[in-house]
N, C-alpha and C positions, 0 to 999 in steps of 0.2 A: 097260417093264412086262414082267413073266412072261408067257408061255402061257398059266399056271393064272387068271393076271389078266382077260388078253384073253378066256378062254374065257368066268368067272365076269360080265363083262359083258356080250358076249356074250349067255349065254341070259338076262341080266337087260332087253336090248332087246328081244329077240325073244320075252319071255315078258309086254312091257306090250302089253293088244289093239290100241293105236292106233298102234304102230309094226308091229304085227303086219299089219295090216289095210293100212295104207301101203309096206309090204312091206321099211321099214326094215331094212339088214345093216350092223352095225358093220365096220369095213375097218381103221382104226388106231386105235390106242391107245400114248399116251406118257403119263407123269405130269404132271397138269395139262390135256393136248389129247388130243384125240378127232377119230373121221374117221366120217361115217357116211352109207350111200349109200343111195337111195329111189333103183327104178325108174322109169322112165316106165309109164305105167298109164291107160289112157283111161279108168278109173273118174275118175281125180284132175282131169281136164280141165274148166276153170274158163270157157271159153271153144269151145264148140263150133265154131266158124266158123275159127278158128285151130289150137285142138289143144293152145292153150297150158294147163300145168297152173297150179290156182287157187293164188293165193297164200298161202291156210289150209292147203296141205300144205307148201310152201313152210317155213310158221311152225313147223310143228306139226316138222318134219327139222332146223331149226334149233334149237329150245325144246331136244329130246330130245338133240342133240349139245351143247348148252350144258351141259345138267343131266350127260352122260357125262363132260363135259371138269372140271366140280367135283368127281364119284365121283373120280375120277383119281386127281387135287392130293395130294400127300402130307402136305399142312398139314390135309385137309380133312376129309371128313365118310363116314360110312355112309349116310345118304340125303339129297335137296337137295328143295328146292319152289323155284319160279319168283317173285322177287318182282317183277320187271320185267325187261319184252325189248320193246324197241325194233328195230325193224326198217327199216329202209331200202330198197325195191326197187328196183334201176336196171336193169335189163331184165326183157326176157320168158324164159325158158330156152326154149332150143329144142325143139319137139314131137319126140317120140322118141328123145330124149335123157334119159339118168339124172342124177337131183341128186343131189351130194356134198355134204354140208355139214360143215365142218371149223371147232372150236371152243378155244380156248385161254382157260383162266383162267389169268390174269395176277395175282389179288390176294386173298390171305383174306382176314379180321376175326376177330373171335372167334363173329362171327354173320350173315358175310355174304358170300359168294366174288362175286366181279367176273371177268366173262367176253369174249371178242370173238369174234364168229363170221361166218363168208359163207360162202354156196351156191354151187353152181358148177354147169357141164354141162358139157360138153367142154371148153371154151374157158377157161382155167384162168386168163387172164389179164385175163378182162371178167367179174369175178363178177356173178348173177341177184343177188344182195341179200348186204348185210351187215347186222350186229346189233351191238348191246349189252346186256345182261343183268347182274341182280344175283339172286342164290340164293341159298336159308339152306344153313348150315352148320349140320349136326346131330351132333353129336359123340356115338359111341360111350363 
């Protein structure tokens, strides 16, 4: 992808309030996959007694890098909505640590982008959770 691409998505994260708020920053971008990091943040912490952060930020870093990794797609679309995302947790991310969530769509339709995603924290090799999602495809 361009500069001009990465930039234009870019302030298109950072200007929705619920990635704003979650402190969401897009990191990569390829056509079709997307990279986008969430702070650790003890606002987000789902779990006082551990530190762990809740799984609805979790969702909500995921959703938003799925719908980034559709913008993408050069098959695809000018804006997406979520029509399903499943989500799988297999661990906790570690308290103090940043989540990456990194997203690839694999498949258009003429009205429906198919996506794969997992979150990550340092440990790049035991992801917090992976997903699957289906998007509209809104054609310009």
């Amino acid at each position: 992808m361009t500069d001009k691409s990465f930039k234009i998505a870019s302030q298109f994260i950072e200007a929705l309030p619920h990635s704003r708020a979650l402190g969401m920053r897009l990191t990569a971008l390829e056509p079709g996959a997307a990279e986008i990091t969430m702070p650790y943040d003890d606002r987000l912490i789902g779990d006082p007694e551990t530190g762990v952060i809740h799984g609805g930020a979790v969702s909500a870093l995921m959703d938003t890098c799925g719908g980034a990794a559709v913008m993408s797609h050069p098959d695809a679309t000018h804006g997406t909505a979520t029509i399903d995302l499943r989500i799988d947790y297999m661990r906790a991310a570690v308290p103090g640590q940043a989540i990456t969530a990194r997203a690839e769509c694999y498949h258009v339709t003429r009205s429906v982008a198919f996506v794969r995603a997992w979150a990550m924290d340092d440990d790049r090799d035991n992801p917090v959770a992976a997903a699957t999602g289906a998007f509209t495809v809104e054609r310009g």
